[in-house]
C-alpha positions as CSV (number, residue, x, y, z in Angstrom):
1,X,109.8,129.1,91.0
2,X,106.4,128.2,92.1
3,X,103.9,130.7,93.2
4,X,100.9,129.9,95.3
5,X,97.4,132.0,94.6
6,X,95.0,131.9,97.7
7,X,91.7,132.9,97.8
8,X,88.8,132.4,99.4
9,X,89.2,134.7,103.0
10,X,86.8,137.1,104.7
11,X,84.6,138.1,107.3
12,X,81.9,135.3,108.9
13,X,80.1,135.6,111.9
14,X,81.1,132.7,115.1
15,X,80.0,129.5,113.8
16,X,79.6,129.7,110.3
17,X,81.9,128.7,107.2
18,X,84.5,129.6,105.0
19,X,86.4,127.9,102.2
20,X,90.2,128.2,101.5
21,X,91.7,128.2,98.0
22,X,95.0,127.6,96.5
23,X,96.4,126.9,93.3
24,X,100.3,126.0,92.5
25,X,101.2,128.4,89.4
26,X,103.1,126.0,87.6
27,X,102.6,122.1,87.5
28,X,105.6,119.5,87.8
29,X,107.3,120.7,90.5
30,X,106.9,117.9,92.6
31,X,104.6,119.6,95.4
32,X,104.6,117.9,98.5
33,X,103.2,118.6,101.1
34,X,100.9,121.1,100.5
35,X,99.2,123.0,103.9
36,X,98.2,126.1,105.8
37,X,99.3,128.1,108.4
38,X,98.0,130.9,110.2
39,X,98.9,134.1,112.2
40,X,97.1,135.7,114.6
41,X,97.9,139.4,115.7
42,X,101.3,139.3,117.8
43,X,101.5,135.9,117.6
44,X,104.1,133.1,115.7
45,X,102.8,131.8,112.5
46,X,101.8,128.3,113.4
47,X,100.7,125.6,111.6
48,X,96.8,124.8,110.7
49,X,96.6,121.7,108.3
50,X,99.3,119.8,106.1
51,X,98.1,117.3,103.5
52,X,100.8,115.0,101.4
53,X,100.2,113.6,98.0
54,X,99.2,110.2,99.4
55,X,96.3,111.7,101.6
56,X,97.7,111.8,104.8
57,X,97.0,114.8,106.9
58,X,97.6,116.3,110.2
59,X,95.9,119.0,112.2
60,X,96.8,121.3,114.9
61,X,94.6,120.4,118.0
62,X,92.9,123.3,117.9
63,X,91.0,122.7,114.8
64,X,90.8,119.0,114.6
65,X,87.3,118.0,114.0
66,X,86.3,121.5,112.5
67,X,88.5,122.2,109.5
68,X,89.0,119.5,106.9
69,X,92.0,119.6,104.1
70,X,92.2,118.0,100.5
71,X,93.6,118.3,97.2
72,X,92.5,118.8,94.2
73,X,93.0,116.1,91.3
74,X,95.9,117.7,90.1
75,X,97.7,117.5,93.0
76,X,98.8,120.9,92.7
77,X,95.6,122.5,94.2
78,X,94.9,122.5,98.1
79,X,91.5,123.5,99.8
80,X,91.0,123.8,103.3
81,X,86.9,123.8,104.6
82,X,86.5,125.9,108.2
83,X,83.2,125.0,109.8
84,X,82.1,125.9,113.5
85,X,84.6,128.9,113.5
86,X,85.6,130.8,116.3
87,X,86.8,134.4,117.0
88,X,90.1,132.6,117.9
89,X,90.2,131.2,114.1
90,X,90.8,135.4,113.3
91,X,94.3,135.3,111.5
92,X,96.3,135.9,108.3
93,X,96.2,132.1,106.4
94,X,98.8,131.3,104.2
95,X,98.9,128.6,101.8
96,X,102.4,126.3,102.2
97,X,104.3,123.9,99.5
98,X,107.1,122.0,99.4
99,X,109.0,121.3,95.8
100,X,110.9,118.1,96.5
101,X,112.5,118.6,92.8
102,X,113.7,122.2,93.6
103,X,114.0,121.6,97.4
104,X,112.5,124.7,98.5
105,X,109.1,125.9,100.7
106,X,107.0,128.4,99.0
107,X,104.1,130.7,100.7
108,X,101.4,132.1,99.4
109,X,100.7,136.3,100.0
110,X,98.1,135.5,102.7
111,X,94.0,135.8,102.7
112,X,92.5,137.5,106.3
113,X,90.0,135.4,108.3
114,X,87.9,137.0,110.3
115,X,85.7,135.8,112.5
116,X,83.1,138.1,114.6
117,X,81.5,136.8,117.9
C-alpha cells in the first residue's frame, strides 16, 4: 500500500506562485510515473503534469510554460512549481503514482488551489 502526503495548497492572488508537495509513504515500490491532476468545481478531474523516473514529462496545454514538475532524489518525492497563475488554475490538486511492482494507481487526499483575480 502506498500513500501519497500532499501539501503545499492555498490561496494566491492572479499571478503569483505556489509550490506543490508530495511524498510516497513507503519507498521500494517501484513508483512510476509520479504526476498531478486537478479538479475544478463541476468539472472532470483532468490531468496537470506527469513526470517518469527517467525525467520525461508531459503537460496539459493549459499550463505548459507556467508550471514545471520534478522529483526529488529519492524518486519517491514529486514537486510541482505554479508560476503566473490564473483564476482558471482554482481546483482541488491531487498528487498521482503508479506502483509497477504492485500494479496499482494511488492518489493522494487532495490540497485546494485557489487563485483570486
Amino acid at each position: 500500500q502506498v500513500q501519497l502526503v500532499e501539501s503545499g495548497g492555498g490561496l494566491v492572488q492572479a499571478g503569483g506562485s505556489l509550490r506543490l508537495s508530495c511524498a510516497a509513504s513507503r519507498s521500494g515500490f517501484s513508483i512510476n510515473p509520479m504526476g498531478w491532476y486537478r479538479q475544478a468545481p463541476g468539472k472532470e478531474r483532468e490531468l496537470v503534469a506527469v513526470i517518469t523516473t527517467g525525467g520525461s514529462t508531459n503537460y496539459a496545454d493549459s499550463v505548459k510554460g507556467r508550471f514545471t514538475i520534478s522529483r526529488g532524489n529519492d524518486a519517491n518525492t514529486v514537486y510541482l512549481q505554479m508560476n503566473s497563475l490564473k483564476p482558471e488554475d482554482t481546483a482541488v490538486y491531487y498528487c498521482y503514482c503508479f506502483s509497477t511492482r504492485l500494479r496499482h494507481d494511488y492518489w493522494g487526499q487532495g490540497t485546494q488551489v485557489t487563485v483570486s483575480s
